[in-house]
N, CA, C and O atoms as CSV, one atom per row, in Angstrom:
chain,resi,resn,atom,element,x,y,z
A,1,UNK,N,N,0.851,-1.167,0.000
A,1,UNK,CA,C,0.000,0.000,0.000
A,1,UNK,C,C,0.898,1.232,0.000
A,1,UNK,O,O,1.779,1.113,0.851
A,2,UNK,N,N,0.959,2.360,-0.669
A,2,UNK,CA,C,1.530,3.208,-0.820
A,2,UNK,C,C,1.384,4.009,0.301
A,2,UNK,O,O,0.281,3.849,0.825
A,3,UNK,N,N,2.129,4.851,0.883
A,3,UNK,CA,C,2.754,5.482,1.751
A,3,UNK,C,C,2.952,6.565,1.835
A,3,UNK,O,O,3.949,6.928,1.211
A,4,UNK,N,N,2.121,7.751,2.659
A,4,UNK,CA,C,2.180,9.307,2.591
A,4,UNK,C,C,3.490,9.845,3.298
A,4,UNK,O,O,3.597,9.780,4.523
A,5,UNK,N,N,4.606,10.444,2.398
A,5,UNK,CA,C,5.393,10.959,3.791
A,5,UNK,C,C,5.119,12.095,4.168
A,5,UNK,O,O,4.886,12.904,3.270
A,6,UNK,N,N,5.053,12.527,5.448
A,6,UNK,CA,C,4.463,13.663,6.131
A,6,UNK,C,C,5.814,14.630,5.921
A,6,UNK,O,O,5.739,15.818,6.233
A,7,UNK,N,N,7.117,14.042,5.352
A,7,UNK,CA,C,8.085,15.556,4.877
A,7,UNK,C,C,7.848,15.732,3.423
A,7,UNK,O,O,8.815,16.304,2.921
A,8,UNK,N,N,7.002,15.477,2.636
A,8,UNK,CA,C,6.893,15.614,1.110
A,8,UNK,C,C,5.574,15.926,0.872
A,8,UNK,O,O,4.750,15.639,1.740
A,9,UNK,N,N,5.207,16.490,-0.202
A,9,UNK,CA,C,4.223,16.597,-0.951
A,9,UNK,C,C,3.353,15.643,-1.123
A,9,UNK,O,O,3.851,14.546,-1.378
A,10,UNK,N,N,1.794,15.719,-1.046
A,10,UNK,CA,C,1.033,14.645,-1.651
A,10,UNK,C,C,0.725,14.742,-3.287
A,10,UNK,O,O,0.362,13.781,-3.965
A,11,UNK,N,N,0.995,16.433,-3.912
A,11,UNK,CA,C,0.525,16.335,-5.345
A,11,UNK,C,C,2.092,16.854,-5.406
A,11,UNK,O,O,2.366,17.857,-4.747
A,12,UNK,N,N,2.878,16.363,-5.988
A,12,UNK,CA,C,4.229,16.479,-6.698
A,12,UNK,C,C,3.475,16.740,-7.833
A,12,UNK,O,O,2.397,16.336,-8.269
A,13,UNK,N,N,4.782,17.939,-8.390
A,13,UNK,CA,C,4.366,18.959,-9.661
A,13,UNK,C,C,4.351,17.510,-10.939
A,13,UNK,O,O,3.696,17.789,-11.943
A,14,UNK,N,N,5.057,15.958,-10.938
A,14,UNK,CA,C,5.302,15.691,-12.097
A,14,UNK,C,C,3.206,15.560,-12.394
A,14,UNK,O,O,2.675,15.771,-13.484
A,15,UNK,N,N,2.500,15.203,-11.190
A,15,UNK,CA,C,1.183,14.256,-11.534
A,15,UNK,C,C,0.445,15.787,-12.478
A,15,UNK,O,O,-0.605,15.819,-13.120
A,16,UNK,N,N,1.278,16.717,-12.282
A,16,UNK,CA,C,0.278,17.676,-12.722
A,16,UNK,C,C,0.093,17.704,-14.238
A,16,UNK,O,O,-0.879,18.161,-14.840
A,17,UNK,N,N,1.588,16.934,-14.944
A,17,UNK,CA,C,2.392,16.998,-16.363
A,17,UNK,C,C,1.421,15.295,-16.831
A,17,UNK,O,O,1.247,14.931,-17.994
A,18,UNK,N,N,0.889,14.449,-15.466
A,18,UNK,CA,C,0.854,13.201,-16.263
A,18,UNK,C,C,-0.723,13.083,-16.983
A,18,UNK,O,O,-1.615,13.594,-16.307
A,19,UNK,N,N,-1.116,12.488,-18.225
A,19,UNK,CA,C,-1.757,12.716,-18.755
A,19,UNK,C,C,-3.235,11.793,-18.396
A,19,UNK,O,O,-4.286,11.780,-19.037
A,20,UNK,N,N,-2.878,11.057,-17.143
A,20,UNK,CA,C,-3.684,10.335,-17.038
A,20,UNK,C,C,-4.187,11.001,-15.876
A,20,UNK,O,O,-3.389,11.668,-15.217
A,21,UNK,N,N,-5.754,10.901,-15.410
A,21,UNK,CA,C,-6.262,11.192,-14.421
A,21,UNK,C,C,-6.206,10.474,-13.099
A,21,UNK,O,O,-6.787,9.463,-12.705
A,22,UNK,N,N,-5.129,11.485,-12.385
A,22,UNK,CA,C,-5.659,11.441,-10.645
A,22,UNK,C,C,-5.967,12.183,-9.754
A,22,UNK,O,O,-5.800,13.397,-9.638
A,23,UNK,N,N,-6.629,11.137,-8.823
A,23,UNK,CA,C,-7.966,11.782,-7.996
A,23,UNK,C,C,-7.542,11.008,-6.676
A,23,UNK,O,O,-7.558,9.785,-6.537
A,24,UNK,N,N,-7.134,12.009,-5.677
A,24,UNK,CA,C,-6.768,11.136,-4.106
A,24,UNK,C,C,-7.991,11.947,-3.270
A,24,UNK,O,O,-8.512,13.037,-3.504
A,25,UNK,N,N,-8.203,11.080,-2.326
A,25,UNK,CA,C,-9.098,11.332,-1.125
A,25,UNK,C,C,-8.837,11.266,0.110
A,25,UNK,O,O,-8.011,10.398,0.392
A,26,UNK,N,N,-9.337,12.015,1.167
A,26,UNK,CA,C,-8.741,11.324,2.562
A,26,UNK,C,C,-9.489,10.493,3.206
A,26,UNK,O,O,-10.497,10.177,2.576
A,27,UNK,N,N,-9.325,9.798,4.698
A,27,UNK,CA,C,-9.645,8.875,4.695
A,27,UNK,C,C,-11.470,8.588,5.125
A,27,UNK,O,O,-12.154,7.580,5.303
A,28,UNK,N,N,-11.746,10.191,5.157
A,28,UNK,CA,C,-13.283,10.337,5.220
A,28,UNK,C,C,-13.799,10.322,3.669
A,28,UNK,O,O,-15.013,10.137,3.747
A,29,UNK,N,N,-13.581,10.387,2.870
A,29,UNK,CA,C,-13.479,10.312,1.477
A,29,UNK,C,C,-13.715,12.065,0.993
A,29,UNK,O,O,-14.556,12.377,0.149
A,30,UNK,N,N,-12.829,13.074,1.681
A,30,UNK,CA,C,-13.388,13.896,0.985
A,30,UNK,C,C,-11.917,14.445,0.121
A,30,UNK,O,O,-10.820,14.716,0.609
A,31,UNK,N,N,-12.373,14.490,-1.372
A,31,UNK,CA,C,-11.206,14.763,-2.390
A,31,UNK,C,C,-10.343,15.690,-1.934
A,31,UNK,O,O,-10.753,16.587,-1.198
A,32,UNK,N,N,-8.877,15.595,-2.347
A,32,UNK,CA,C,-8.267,16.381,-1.572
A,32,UNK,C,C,-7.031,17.001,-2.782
A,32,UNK,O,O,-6.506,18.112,-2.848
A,33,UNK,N,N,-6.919,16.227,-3.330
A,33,UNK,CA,C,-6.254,16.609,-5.101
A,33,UNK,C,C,-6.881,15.872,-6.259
A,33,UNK,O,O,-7.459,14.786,-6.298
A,34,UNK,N,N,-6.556,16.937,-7.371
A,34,UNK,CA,C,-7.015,16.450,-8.400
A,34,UNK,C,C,-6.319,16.869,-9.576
A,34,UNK,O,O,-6.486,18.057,-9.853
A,35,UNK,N,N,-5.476,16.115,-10.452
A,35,UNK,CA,C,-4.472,16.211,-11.633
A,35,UNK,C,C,-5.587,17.145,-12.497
A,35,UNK,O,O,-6.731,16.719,-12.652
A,36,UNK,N,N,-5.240,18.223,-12.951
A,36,UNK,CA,C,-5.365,18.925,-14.654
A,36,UNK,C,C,-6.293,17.613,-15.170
A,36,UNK,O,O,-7.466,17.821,-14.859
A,37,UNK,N,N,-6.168,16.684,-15.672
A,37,UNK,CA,C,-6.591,15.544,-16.119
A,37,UNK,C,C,-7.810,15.084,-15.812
A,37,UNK,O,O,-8.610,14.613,-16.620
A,38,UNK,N,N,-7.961,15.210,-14.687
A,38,UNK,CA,C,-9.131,14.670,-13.622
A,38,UNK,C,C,-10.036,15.729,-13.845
A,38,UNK,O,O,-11.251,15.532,-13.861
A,39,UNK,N,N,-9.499,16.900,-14.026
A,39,UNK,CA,C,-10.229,18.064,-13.648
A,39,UNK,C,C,-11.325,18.142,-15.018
A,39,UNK,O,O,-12.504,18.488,-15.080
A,40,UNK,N,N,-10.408,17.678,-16.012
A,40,UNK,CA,C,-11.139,17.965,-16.948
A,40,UNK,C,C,-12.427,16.494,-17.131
A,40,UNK,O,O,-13.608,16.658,-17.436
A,41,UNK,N,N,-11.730,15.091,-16.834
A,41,UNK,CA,C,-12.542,14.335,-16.743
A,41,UNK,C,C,-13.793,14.645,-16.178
A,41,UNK,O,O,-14.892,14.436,-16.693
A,42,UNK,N,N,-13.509,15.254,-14.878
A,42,UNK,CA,C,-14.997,15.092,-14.356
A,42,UNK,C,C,-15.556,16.779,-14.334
A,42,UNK,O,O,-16.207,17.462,-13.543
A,43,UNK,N,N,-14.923,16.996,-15.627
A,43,UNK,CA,C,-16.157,18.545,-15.870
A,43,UNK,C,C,-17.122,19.133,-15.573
A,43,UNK,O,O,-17.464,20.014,-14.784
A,44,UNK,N,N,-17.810,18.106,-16.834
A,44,UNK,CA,C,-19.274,18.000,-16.055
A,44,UNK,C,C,-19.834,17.578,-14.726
A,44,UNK,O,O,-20.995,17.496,-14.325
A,45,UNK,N,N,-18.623,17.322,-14.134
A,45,UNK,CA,C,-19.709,16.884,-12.593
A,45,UNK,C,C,-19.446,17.918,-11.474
A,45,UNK,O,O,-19.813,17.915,-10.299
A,46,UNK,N,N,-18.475,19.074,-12.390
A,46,UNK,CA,C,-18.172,20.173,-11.386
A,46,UNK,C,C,-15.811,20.218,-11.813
A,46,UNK,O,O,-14.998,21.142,-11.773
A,47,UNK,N,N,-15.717,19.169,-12.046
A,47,UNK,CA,C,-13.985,19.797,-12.182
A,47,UNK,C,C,-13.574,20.370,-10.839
A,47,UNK,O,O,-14.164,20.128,-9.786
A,48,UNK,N,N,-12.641,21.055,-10.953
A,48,UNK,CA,C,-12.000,21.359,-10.183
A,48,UNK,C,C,-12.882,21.896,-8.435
A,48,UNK,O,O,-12.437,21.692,-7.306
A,49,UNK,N,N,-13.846,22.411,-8.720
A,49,UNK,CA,C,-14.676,22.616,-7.761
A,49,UNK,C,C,-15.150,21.292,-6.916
A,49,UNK,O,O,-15.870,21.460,-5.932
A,50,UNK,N,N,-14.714,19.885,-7.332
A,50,UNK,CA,C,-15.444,18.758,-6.584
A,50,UNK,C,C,-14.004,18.620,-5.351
A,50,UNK,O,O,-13.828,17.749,-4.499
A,51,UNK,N,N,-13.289,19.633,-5.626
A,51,UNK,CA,C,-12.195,19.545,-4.080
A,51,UNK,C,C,-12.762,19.859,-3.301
A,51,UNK,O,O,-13.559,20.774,-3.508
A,52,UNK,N,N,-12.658,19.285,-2.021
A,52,UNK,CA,C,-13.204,19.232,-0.834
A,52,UNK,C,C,-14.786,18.888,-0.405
A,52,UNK,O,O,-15.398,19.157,0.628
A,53,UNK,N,N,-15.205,18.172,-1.641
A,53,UNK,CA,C,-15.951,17.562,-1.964
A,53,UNK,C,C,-16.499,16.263,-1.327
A,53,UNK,O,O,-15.948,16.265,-0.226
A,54,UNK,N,N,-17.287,15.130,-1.396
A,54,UNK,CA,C,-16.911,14.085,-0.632
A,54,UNK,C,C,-17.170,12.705,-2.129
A,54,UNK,O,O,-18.130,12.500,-2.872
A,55,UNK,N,N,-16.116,12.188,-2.039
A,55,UNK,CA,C,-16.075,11.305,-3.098
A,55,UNK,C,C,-16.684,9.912,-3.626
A,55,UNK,O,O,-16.562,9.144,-4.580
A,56,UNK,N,N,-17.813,10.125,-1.770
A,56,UNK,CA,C,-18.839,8.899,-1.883
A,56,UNK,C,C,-20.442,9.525,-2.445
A,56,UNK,O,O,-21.561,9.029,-2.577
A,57,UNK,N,N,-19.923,10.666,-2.640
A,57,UNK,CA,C,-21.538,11.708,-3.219
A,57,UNK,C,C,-21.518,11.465,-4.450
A,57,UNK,O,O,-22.584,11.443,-5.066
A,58,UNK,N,N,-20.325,11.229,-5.084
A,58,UNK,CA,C,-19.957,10.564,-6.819
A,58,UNK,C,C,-20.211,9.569,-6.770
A,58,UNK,O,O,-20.369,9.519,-7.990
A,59,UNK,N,N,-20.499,8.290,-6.371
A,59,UNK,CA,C,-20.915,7.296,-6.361
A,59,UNK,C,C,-21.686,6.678,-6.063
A,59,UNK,O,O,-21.819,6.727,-4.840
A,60,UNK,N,N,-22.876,5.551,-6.890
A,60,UNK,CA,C,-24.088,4.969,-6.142
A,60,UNK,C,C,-23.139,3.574,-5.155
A,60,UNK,O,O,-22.016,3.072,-5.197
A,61,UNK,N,N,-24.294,3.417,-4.405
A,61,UNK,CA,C,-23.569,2.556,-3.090
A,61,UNK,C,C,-22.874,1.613,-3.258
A,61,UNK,O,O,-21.870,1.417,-2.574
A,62,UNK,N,N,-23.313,0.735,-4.321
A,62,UNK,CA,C,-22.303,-0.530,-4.785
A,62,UNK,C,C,-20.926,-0.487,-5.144
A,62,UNK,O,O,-20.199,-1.481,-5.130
A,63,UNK,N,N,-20.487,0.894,-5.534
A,63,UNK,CA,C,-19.491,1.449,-5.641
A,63,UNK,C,C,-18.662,2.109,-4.177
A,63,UNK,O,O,-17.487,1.889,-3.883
A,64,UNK,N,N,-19.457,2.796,-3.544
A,64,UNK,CA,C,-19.037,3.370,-2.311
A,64,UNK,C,C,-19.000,2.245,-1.425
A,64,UNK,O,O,-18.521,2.569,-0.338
A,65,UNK,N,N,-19.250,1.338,-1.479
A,65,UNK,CA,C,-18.713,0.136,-0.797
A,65,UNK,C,C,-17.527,-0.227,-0.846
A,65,UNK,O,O,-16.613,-0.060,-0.039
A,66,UNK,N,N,-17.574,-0.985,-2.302
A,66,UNK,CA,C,-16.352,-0.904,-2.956
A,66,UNK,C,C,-15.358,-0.320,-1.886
A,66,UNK,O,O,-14.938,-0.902,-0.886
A,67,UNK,N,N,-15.058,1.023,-2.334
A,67,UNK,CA,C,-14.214,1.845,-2.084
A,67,UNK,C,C,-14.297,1.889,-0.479
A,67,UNK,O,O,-13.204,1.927,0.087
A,68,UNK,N,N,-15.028,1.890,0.036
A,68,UNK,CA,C,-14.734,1.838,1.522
A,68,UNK,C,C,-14.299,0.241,1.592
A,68,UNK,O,O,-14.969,-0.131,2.555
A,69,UNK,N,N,-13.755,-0.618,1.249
A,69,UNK,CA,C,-13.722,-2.097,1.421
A,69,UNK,C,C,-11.772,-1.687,0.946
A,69,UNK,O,O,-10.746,-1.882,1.597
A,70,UNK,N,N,-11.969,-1.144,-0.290
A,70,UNK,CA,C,-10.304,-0.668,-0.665
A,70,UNK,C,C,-9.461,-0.389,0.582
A,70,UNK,O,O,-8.575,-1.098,1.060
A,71,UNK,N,N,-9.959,0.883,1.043
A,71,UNK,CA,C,-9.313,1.426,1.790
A,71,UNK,C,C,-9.453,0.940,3.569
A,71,UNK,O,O,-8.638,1.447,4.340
A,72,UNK,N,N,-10.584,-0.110,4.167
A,72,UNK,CA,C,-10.506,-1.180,5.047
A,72,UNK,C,C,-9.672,-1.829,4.727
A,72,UNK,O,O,-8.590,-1.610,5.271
A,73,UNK,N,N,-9.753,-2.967,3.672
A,73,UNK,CA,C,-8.833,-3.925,3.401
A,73,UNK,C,C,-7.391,-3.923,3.348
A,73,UNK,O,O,-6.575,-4.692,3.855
A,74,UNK,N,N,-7.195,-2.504,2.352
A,74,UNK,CA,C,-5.981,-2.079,1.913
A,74,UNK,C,C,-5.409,-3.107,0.946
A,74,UNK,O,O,-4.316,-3.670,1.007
A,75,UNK,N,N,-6.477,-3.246,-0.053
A,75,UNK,CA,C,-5.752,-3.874,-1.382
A,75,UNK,C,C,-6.452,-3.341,-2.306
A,75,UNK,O,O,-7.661,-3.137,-2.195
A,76,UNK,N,N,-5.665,-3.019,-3.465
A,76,UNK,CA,C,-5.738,-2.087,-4.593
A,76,UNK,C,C,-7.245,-2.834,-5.511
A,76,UNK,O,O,-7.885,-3.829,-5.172
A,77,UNK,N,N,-7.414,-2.143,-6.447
A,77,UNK,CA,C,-8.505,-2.499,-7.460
A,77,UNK,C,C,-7.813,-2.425,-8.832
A,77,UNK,O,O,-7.037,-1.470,-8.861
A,78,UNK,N,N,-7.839,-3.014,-9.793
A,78,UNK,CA,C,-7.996,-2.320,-11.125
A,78,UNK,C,C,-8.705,-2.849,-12.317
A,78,UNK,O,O,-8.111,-3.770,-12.878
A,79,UNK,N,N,-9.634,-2.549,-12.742
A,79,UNK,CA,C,-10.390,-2.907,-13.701
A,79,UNK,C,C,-10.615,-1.866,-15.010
A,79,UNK,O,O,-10.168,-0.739,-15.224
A,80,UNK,N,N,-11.253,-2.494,-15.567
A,80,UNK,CA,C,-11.519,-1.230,-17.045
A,80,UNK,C,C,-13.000,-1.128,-17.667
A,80,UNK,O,O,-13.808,-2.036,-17.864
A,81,UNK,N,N,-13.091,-0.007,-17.870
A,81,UNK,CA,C,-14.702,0.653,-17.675
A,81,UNK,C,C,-14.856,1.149,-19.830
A,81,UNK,O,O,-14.030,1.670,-20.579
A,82,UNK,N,N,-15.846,0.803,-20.008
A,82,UNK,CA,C,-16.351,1.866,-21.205
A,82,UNK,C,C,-17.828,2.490,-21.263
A,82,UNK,O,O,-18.981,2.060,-21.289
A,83,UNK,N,N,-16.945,4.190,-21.272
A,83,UNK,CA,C,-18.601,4.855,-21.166
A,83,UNK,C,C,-18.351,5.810,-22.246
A,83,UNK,O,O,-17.432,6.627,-22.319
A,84,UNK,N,N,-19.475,5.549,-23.227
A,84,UNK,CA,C,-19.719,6.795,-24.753
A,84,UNK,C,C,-18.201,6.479,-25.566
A,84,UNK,O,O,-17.421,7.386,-25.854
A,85,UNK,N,N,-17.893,4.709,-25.938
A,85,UNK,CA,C,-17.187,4.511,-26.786
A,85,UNK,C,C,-15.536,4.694,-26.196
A,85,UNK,O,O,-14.552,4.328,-26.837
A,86,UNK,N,N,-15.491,5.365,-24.784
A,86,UNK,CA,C,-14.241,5.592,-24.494
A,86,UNK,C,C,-13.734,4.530,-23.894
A,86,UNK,O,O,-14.529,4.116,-23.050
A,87,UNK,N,N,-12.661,3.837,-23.958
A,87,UNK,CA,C,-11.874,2.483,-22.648
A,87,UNK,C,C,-11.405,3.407,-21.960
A,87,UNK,O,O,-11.061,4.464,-22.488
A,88,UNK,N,N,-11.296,3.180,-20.604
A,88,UNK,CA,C,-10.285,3.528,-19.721
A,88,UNK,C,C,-10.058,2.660,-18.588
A,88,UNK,O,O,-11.016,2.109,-18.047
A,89,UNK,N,N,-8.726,2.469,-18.130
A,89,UNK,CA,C,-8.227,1.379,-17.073
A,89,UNK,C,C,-8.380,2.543,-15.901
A,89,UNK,O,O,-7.997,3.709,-16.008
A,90,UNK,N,N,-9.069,1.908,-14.693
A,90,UNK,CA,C,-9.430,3.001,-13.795
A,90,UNK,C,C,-7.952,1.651,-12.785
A,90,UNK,O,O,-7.713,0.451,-12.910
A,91,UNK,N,N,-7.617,2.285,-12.279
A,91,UNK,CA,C,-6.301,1.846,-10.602
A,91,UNK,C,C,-7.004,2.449,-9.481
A,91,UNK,O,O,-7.450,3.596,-9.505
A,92,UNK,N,N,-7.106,1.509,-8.326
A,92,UNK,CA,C,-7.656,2.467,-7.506
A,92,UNK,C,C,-6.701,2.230,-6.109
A,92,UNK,O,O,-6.618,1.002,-6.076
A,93,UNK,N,N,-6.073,2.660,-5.148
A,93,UNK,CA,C,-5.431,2.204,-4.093
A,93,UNK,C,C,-5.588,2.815,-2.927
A,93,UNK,O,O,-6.014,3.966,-2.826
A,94,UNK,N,N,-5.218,2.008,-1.866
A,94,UNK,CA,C,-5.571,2.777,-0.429
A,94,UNK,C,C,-4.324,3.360,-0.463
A,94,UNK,O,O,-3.355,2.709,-0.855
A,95,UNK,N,N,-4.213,4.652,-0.055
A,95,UNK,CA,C,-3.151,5.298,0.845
A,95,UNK,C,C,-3.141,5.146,2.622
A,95,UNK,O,O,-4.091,5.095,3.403
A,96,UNK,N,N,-1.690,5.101,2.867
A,96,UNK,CA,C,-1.978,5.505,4.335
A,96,UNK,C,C,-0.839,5.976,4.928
A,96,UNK,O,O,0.178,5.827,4.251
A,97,UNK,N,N,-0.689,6.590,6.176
A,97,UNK,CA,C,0.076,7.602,6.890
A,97,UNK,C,C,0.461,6.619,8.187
A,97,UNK,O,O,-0.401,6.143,8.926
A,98,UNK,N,N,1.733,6.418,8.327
A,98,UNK,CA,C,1.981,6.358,9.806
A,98,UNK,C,C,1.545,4.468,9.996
A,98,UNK,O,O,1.941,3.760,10.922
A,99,UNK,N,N,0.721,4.052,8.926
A,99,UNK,CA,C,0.197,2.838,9.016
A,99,UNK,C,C,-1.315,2.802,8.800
A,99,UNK,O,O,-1.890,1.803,8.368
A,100,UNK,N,N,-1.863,3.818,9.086
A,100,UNK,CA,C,-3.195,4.220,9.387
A,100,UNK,C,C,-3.493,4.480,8.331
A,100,UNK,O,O,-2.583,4.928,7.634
A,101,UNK,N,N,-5.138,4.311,7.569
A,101,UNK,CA,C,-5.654,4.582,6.562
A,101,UNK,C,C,-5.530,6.392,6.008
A,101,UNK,O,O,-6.153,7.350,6.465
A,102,UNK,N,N,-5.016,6.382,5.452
A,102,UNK,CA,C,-5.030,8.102,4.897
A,102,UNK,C,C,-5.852,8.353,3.918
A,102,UNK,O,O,-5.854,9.503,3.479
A,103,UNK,N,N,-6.614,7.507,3.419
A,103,UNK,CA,C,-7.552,7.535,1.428
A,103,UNK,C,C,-7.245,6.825,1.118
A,103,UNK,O,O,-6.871,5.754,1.595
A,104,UNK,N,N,-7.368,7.508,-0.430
A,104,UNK,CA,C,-7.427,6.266,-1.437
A,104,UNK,C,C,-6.924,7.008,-3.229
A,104,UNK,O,O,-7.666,7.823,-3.778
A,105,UNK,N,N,-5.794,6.601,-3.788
A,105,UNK,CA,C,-6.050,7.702,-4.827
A,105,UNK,C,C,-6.257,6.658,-6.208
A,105,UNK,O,O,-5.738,5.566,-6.437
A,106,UNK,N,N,-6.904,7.196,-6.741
A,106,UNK,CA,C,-7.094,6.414,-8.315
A,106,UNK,C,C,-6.314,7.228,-9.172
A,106,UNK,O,O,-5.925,8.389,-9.046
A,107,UNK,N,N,-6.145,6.291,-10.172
A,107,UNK,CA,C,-5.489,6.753,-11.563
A,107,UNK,C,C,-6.101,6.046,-12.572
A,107,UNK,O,O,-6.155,4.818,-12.639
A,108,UNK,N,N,-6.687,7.047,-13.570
A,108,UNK,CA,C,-7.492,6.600,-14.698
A,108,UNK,C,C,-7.326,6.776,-15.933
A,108,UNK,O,O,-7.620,7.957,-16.120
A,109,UNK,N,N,-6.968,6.216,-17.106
A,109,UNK,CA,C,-6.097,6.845,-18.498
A,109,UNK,C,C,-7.181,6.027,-19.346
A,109,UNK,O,O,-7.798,5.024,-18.989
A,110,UNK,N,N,-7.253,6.715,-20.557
A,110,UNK,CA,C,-7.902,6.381,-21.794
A,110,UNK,C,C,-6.939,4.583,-22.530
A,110,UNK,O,O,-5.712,4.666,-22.583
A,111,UNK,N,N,-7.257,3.907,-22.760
A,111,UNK,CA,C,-6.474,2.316,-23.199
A,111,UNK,C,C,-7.455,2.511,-24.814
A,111,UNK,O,O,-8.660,2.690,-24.990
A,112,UNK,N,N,-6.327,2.383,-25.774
A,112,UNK,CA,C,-6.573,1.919,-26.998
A,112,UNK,C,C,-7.867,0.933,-27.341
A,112,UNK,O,O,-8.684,0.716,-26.447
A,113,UNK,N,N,-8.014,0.413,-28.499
A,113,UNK,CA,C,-8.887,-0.350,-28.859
A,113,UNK,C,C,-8.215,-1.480,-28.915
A,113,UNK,O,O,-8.491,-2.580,-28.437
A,114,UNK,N,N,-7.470,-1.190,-29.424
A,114,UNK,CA,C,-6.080,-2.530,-29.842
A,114,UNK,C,C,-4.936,-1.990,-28.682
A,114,UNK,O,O,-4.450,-0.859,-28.671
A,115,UNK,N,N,-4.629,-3.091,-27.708
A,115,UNK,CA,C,-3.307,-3.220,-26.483
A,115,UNK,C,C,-2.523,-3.952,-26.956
A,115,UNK,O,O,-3.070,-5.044,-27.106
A,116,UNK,N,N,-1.494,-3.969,-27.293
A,116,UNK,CA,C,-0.737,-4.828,-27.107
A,116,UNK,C,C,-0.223,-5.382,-25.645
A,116,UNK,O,O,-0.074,-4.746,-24.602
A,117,UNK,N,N,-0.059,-6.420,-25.844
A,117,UNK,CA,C,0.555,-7.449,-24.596
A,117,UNK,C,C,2.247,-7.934,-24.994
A,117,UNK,O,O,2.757,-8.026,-26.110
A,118,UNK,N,N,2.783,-8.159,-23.812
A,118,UNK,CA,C,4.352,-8.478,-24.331
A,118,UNK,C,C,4.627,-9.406,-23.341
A,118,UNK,O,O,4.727,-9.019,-22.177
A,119,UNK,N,N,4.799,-10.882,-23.707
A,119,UNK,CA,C,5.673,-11.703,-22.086
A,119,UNK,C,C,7.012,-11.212,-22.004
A,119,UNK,O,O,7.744,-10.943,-22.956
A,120,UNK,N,N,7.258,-11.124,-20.847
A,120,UNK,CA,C,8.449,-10.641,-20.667
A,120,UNK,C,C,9.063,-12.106,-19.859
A,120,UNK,O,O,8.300,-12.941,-19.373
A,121,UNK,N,N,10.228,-12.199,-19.833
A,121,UNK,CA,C,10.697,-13.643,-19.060
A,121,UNK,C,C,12.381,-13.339,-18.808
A,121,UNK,O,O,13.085,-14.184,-18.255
């Protein structure tokens, strides 16, 4: 489970450059960063204004379970979603501080039609 250090940054300037959308929460679920990316993803549901937001108000319950089960459990998710023709691989992971649950941040990017796969050995 990834690891907040309390002497560093939680949004380092590179996530701001990366093209894929992320979205971290704390451990009440209320959003607490959100990549350029994200911002634009969730536009329509408000963008940049859904900071400080609560990130189980975006979701119907089967989902907000989910995500409260992520960040109990503390084991990651990743699956892949298509909505209006788009793929995207959504990552979702618990964060935590000190040991203790801190959130949860996802990372979500657009995936081709055609992936290639490669064994590596």
């Amino acid at each position: 489970m990834p690891t907040l250090s309390p002497n560093r940054s939680d949004s380092p300037d590179f996530l701001a450059a990366l093209p894929a959308a992320v979205t971290v929460c704390d451990a009440k679920g209320m959003i607490t960063y959100m990549n350029p990316a994200a911002e634009r993803l969730f536009a329509k549901d408000g963008g940049r204004a859904l900071l400080g937001s609560n990130l189980f108000d975006c979701h119907p319950p089967r989902a907000q379970e989910k995500i409260r089960a992520i960040m109990r459990e503390g084991a990651s998710s990743t699956y892949t979603v298509e909505k209006n023709g788009r793929k995207r691989l959504i990552h979702q992971s618990p964060l935590s501080r000190g040991g203790e649950n801190a959130g949860l941040i996802e990372i979500s990017f657009d995936i081709p039609d055609s992936l290639p796969h490669f064994v590596r050995e």
